[in-house]
N, CA, C and O atoms as a Maestro MAE file, in Angstrom:
{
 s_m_m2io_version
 :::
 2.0.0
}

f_m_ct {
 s_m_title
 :::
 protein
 m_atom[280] {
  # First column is atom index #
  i_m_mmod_type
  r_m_x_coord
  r_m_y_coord
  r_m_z_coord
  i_m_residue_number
  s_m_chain_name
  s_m_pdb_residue_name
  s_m_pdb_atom_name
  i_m_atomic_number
  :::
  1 25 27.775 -92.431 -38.669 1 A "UNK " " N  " 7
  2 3 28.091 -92.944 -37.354 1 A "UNK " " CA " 6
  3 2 27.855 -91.835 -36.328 1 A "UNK " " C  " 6
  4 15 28.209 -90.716 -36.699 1 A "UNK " " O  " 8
  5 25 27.368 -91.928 -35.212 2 A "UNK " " N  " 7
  6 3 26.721 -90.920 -34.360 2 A "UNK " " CA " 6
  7 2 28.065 -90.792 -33.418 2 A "UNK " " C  " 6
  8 15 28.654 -91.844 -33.170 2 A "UNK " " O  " 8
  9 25 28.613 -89.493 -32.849 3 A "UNK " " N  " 7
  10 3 29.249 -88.812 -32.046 3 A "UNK " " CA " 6
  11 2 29.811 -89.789 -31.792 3 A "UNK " " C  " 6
  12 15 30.828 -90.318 -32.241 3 A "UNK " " O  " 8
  13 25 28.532 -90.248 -30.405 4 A "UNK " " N  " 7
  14 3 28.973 -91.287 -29.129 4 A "UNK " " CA " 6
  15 2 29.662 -92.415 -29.541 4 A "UNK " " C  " 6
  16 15 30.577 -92.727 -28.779 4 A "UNK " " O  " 8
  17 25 29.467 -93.309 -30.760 5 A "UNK " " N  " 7
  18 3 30.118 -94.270 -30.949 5 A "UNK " " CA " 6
  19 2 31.535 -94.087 -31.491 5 A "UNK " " C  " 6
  20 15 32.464 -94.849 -31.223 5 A "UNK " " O  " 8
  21 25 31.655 -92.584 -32.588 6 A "UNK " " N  " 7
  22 3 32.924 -92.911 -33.013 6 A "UNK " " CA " 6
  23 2 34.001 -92.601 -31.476 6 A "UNK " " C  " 6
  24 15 35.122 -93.103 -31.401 6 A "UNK " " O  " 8
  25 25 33.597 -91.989 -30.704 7 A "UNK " " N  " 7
  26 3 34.189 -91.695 -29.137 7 A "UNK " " CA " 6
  27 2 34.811 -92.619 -28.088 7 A "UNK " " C  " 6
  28 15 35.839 -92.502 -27.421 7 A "UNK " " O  " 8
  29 25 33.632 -93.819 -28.159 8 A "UNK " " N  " 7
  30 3 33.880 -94.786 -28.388 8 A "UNK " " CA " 6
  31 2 34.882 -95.445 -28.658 8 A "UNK " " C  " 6
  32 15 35.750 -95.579 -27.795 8 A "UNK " " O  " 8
  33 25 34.991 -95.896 -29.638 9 A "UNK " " N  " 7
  34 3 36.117 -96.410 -30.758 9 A "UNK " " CA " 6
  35 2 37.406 -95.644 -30.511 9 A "UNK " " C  " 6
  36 15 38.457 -96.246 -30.289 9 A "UNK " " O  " 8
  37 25 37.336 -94.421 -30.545 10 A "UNK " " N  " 7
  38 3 38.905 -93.324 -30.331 10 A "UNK " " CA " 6
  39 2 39.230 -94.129 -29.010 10 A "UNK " " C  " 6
  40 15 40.237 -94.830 -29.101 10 A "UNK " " O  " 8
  41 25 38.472 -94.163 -27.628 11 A "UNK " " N  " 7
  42 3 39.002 -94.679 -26.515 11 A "UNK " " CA " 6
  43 2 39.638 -95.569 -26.117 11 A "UNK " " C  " 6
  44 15 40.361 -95.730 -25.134 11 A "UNK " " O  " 8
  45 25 39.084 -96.670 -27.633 12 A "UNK " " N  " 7
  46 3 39.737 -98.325 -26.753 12 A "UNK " " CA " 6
  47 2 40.920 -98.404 -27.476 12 A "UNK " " C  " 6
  48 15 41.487 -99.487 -27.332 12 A "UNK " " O  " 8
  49 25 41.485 -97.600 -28.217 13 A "UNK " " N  " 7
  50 3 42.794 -97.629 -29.143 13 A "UNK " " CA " 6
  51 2 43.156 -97.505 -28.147 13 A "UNK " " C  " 6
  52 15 42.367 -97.137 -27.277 13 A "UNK " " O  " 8
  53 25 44.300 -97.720 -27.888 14 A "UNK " " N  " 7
  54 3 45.805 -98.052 -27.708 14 A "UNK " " CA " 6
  55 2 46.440 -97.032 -27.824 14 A "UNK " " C  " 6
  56 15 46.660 -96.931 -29.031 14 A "UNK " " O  " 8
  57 25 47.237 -95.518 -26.885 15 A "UNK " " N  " 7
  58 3 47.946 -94.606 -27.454 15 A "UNK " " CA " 6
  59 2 49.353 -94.868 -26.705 15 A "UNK " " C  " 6
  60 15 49.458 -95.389 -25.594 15 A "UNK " " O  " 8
  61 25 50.261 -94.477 -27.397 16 A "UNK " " N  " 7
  62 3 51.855 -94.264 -27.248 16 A "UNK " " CA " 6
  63 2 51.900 -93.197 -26.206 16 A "UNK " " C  " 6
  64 15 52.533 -93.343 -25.160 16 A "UNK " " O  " 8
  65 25 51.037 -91.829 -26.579 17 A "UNK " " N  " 7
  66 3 51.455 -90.893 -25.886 17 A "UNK " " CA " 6
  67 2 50.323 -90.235 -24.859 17 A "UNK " " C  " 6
  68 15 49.126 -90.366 -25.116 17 A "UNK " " O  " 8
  69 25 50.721 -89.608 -23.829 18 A "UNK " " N  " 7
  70 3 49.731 -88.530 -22.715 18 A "UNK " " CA " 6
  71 2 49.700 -87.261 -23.068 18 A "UNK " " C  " 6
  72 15 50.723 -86.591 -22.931 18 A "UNK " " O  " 8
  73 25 48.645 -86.747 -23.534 19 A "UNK " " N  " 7
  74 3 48.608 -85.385 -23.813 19 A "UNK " " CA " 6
  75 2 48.263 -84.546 -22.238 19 A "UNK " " C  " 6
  76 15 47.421 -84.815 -21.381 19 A "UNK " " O  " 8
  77 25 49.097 -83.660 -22.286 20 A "UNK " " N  " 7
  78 3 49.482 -82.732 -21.536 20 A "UNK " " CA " 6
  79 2 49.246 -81.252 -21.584 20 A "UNK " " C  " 6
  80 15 49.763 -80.649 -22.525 20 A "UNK " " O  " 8
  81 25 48.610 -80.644 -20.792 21 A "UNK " " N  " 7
  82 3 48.514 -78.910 -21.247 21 A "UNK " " CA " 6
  83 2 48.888 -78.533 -20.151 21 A "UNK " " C  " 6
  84 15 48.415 -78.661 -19.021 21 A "UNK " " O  " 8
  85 25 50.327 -77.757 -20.791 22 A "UNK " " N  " 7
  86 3 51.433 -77.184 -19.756 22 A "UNK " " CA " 6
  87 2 51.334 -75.354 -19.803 22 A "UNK " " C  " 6
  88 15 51.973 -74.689 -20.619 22 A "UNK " " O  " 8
  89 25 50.808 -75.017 -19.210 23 A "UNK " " N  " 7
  90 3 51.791 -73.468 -19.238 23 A "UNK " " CA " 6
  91 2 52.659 -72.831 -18.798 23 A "UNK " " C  " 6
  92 15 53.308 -73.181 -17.812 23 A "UNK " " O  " 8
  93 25 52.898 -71.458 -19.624 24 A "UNK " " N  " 7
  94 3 54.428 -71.080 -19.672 24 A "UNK " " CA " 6
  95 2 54.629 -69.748 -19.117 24 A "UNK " " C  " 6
  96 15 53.538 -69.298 -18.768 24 A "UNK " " O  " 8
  97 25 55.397 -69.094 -18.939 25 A "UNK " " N  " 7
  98 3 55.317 -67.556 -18.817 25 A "UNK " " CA " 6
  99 2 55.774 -67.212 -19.871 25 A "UNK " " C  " 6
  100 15 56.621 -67.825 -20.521 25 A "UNK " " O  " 8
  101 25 55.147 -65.978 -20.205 26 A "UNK " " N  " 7
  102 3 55.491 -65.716 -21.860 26 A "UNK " " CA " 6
  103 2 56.685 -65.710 -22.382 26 A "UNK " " C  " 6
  104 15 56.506 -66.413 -23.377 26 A "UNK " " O  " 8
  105 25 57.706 -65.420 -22.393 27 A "UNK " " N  " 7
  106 3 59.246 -65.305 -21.878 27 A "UNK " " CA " 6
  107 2 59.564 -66.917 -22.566 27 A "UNK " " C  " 6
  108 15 59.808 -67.260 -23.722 27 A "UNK " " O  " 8
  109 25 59.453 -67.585 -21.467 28 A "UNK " " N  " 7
  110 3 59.533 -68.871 -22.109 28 A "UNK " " CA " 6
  111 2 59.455 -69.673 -23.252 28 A "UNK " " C  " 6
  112 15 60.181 -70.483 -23.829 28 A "UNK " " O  " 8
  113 25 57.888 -68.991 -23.451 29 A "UNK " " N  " 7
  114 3 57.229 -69.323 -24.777 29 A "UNK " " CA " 6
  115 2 58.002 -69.410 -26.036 29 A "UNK " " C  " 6
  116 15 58.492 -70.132 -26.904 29 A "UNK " " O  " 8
  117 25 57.777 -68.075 -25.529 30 A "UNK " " N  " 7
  118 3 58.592 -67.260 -27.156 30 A "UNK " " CA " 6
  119 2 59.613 -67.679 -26.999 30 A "UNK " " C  " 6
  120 15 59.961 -67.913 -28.157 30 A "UNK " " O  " 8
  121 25 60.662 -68.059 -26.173 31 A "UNK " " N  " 7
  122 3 61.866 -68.588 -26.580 31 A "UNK " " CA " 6
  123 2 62.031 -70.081 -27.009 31 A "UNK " " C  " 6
  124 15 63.105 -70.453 -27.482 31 A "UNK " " O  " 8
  125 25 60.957 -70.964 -26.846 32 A "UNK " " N  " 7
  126 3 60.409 -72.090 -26.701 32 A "UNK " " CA " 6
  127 2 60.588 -72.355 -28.694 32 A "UNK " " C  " 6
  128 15 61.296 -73.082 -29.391 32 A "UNK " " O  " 8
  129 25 59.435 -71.233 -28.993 33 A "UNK " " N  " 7
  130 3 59.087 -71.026 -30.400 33 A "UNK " " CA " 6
  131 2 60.153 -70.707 -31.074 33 A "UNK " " C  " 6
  132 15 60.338 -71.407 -32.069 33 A "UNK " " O  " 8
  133 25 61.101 -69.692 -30.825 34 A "UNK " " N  " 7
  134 3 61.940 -69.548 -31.319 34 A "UNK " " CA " 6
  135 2 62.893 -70.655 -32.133 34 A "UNK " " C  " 6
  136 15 63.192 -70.881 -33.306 34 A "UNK " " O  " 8
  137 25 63.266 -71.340 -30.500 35 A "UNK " " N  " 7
  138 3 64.137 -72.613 -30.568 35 A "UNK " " CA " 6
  139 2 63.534 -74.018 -31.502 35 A "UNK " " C  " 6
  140 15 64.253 -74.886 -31.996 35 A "UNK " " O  " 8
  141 25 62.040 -73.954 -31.574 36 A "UNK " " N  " 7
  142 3 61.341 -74.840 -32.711 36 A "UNK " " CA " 6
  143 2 61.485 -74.200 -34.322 36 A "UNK " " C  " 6
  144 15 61.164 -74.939 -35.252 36 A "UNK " " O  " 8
  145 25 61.844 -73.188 -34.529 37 A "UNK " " N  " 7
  146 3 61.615 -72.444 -35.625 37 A "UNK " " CA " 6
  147 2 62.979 -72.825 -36.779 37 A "UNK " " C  " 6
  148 15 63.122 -73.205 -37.941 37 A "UNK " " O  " 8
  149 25 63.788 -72.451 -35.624 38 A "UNK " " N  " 7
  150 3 65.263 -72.773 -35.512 38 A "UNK " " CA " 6
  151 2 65.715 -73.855 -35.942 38 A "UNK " " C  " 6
  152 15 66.650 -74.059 -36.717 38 A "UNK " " O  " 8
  153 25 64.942 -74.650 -35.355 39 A "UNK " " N  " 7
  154 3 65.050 -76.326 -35.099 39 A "UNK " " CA " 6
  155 2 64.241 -77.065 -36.655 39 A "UNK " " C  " 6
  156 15 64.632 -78.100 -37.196 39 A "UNK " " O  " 8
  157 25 63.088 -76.224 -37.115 40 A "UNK " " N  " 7
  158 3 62.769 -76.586 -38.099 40 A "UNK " " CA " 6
  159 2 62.176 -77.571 -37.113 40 A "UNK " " C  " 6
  160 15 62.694 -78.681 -37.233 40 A "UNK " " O  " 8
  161 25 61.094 -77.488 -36.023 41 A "UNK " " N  " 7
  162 3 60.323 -79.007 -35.281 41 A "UNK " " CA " 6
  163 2 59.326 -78.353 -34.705 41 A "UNK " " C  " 6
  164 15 59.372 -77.125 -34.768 41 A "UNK " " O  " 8
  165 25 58.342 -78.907 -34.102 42 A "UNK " " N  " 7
  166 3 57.149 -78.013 -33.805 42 A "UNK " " CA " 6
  167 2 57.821 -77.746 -32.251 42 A "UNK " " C  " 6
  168 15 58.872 -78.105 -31.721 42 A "UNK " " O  " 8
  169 25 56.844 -77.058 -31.881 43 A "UNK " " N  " 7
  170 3 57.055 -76.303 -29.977 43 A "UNK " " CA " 6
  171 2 56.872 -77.805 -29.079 43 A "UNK " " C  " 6
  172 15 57.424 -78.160 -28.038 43 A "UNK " " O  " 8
  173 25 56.002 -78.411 -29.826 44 A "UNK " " N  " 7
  174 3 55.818 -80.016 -28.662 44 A "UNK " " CA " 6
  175 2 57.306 -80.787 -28.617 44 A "UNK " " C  " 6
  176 15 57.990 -81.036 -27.625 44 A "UNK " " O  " 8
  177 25 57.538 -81.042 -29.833 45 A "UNK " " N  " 7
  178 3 59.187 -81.701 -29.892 45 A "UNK " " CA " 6
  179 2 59.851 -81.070 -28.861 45 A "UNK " " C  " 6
  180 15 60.080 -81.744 -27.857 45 A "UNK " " O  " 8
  181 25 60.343 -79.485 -28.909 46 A "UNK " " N  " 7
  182 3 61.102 -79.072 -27.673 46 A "UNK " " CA " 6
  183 2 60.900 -79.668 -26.499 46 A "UNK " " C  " 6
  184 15 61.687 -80.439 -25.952 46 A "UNK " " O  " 8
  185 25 59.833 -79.317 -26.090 47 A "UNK " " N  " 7
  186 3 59.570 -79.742 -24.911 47 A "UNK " " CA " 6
  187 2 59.603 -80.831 -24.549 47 A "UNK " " C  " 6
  188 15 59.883 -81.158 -23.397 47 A "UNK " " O  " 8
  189 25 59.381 -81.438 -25.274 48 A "UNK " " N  " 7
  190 3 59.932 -83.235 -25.166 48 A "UNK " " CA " 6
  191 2 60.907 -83.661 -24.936 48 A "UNK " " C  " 6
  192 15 61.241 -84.361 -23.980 48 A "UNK " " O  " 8
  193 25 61.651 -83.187 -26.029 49 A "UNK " " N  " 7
  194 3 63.363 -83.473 -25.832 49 A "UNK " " CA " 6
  195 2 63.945 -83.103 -24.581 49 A "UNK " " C  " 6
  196 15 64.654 -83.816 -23.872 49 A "UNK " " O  " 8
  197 25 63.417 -81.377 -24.273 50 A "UNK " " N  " 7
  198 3 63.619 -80.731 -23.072 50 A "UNK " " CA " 6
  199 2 63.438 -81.865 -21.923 50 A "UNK " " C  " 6
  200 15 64.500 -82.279 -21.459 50 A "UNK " " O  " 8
  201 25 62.170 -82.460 -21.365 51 A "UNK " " N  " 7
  202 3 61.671 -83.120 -20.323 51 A "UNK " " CA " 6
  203 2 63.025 -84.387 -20.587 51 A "UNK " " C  " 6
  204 15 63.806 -84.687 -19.684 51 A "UNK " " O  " 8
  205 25 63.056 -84.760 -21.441 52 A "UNK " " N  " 7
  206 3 63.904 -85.767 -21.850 52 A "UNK " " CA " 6
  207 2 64.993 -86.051 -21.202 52 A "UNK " " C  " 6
  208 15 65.399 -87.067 -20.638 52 A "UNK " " O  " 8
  209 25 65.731 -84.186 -21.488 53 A "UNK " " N  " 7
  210 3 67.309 -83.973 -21.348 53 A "UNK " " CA " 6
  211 2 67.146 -83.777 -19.900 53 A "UNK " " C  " 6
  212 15 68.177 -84.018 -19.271 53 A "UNK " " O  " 8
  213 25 66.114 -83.399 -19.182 54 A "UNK " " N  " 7
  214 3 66.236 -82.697 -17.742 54 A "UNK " " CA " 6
  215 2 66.097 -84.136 -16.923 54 A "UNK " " C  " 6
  216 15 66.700 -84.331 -15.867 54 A "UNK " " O  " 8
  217 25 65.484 -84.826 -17.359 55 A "UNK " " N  " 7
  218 3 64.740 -86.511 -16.445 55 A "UNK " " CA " 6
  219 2 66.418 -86.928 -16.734 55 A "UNK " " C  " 6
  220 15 67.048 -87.031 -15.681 55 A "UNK " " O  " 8
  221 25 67.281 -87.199 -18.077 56 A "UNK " " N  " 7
  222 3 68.639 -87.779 -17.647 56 A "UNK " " CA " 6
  223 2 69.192 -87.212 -17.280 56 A "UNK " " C  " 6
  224 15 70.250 -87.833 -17.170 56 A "UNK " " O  " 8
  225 25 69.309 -86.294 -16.925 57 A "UNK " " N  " 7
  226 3 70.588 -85.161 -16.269 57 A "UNK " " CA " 6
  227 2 70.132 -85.423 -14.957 57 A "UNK " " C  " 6
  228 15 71.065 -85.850 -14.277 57 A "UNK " " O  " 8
  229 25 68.735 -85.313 -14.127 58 A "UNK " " N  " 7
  230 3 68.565 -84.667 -12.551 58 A "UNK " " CA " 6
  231 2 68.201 -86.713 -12.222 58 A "UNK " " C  " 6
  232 15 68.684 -87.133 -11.171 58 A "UNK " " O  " 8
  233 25 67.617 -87.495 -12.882 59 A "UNK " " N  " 7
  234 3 67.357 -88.810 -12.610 59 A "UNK " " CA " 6
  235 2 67.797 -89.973 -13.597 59 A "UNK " " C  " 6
  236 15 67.088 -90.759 -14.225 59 A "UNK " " O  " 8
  237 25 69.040 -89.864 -13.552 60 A "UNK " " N  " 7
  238 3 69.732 -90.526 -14.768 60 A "UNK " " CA " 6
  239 2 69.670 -92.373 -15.043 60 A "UNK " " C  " 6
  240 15 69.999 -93.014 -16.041 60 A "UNK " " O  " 8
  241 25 69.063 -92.881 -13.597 61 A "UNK " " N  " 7
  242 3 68.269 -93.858 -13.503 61 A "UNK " " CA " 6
  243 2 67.102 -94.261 -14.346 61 A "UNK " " C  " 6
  244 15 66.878 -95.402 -14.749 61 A "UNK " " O  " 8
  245 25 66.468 -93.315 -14.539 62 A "UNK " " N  " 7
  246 3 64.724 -93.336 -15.216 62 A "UNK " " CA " 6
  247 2 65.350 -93.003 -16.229 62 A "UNK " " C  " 6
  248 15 65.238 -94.124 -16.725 62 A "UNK " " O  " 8
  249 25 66.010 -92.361 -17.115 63 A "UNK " " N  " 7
  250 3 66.232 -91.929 -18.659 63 A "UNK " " CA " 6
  251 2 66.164 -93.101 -19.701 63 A "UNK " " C  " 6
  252 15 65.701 -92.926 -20.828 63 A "UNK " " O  " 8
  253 25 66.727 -94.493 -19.193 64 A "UNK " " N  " 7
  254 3 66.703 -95.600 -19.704 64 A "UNK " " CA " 6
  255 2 65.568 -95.705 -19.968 64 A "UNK " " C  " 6
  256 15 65.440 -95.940 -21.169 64 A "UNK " " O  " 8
  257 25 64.363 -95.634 -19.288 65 A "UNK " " N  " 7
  258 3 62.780 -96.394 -19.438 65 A "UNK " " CA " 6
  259 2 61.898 -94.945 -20.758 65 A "UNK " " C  " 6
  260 15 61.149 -95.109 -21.720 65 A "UNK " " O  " 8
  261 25 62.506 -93.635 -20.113 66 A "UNK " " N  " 7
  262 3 62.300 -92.728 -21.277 66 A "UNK " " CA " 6
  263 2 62.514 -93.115 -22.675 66 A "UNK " " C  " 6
  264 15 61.488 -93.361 -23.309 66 A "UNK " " O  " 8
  265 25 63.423 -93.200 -23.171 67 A "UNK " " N  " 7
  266 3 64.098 -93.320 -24.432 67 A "UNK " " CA " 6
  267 2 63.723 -94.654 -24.848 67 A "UNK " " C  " 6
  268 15 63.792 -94.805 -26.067 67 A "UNK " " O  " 8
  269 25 63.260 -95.899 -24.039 68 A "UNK " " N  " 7
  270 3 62.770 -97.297 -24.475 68 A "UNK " " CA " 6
  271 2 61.038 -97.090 -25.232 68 A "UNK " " C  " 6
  272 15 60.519 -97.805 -26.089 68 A "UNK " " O  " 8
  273 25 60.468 -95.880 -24.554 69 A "UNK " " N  " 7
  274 3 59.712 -95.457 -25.140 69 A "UNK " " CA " 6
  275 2 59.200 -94.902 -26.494 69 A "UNK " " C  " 6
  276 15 58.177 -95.011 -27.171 69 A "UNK " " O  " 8
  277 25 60.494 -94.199 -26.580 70 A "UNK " " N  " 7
  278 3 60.321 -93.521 -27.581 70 A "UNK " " CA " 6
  279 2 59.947 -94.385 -28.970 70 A "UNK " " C  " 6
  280 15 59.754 -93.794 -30.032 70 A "UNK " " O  " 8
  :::
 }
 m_bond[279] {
  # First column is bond index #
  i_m_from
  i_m_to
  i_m_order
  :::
  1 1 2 1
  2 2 3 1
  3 3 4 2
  4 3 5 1
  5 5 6 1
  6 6 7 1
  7 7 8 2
  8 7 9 1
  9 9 10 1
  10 10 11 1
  11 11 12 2
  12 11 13 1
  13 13 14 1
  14 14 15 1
  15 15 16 2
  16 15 17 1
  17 17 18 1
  18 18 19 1
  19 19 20 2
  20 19 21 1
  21 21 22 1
  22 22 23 1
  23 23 24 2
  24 23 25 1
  25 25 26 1
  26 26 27 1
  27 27 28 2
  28 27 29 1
  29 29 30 1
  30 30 31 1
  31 31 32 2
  32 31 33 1
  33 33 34 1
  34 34 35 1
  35 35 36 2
  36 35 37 1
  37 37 38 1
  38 38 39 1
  39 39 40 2
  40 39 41 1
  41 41 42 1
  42 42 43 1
  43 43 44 2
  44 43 45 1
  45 45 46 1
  46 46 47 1
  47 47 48 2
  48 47 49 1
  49 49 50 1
  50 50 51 1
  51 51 52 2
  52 51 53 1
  53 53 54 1
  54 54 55 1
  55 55 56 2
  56 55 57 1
  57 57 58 1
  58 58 59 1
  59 59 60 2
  60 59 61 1
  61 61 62 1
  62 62 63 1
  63 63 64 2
  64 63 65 1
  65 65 66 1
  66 66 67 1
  67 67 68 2
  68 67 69 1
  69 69 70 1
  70 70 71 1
  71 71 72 2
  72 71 73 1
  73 73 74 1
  74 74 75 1
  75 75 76 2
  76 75 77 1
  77 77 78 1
  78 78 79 1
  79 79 80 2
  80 79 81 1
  81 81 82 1
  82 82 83 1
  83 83 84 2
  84 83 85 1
  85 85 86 1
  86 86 87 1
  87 87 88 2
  88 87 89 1
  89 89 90 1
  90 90 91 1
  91 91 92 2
  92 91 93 1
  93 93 94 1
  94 94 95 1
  95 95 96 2
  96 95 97 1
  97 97 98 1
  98 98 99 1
  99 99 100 2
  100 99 101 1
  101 101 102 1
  102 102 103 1
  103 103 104 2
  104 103 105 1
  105 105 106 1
  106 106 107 1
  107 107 108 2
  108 107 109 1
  109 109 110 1
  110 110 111 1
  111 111 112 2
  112 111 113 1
  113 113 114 1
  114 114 115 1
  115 115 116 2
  116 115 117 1
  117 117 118 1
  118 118 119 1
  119 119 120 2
  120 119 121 1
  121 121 122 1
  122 122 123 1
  123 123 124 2
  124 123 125 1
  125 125 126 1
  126 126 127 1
  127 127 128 2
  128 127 129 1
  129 129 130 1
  130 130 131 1
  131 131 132 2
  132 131 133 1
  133 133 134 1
  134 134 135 1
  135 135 136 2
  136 135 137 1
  137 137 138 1
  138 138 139 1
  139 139 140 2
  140 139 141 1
  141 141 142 1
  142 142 143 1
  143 143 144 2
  144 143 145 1
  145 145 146 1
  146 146 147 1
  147 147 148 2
  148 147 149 1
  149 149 150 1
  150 150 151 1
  151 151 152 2
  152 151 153 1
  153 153 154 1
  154 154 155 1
  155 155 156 2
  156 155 157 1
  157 157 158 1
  158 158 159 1
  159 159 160 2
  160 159 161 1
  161 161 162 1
  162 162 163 1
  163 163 164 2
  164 163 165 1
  165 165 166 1
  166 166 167 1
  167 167 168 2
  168 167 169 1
  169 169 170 1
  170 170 171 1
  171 171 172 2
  172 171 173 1
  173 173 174 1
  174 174 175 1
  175 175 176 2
  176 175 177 1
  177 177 178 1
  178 178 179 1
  179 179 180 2
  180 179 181 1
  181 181 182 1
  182 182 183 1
  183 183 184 2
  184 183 185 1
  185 185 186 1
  186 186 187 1
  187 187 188 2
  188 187 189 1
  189 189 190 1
  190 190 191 1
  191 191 192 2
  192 191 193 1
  193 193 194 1
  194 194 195 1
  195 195 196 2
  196 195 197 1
  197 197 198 1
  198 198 199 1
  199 199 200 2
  200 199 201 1
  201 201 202 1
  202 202 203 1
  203 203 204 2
  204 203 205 1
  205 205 206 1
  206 206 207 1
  207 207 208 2
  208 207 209 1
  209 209 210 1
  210 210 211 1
  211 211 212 2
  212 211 213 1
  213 213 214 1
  214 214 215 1
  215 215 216 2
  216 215 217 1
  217 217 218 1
  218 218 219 1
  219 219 220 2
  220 219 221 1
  221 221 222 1
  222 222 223 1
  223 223 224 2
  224 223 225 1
  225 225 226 1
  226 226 227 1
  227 227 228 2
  228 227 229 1
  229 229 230 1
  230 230 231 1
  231 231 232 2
  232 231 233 1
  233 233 234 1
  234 234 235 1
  235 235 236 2
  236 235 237 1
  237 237 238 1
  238 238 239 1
  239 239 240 2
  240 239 241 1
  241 241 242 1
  242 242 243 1
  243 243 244 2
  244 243 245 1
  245 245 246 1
  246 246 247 1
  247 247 248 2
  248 247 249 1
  249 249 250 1
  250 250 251 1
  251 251 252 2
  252 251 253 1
  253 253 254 1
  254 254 255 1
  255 255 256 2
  256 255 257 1
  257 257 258 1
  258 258 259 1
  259 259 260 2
  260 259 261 1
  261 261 262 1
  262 262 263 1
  263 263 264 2
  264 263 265 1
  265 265 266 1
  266 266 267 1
  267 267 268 2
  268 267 269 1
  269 269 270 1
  270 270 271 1
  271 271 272 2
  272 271 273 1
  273 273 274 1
  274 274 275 1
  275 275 276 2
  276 275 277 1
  277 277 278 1
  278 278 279 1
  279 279 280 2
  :::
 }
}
C-alpha cells in the first residue's frame, strides 16, 4: 500500500484525542517525570490529569464536559 493512501485511511478514523506539543521549562519537566515515575504512569497522564484538576478547580462549570470525555 503506497504512503499516500495508508495517510489517507489514518485521517478519516475517528480520534478520541488532540495531540498537543507543549513546552516546559526544564524545572518543570523533571519534576513532571519525576511525579510519572512515582506514579508508575507516563509524563502524558500527568499532564492530563494536571489540565484536568486545574479546568475543575479555576472553571468548575466545564469539568463536567471534561470527565464525560474521558
Amino acid at each position: 500500500m503506497a504512503k499516500g493512501t495508508a495517510d489517507k485511511k489514518m485521517k478519516s478514523q475517528p480520534t478520541t484525542s488532540v495531540r498537543a506539543s507543549i513546552s516546559f521549562p526544564p524545572d518543570i519537566y523533571e519534576t513532571l517525570e519525576i511525579i510519572a515515575k512515582e506514579k508508575k504512569v507516563s509524563l502524558a497522564w500527568v499532564v492530563r490529569e494536571a489540565a484536568e484538576q486545574y479546568i475543575g478547580e479555576k472553571w468548575p462549570l466545564f469539568s463536567g464536559k471534561v470527565r464525560e470525555r474521558s
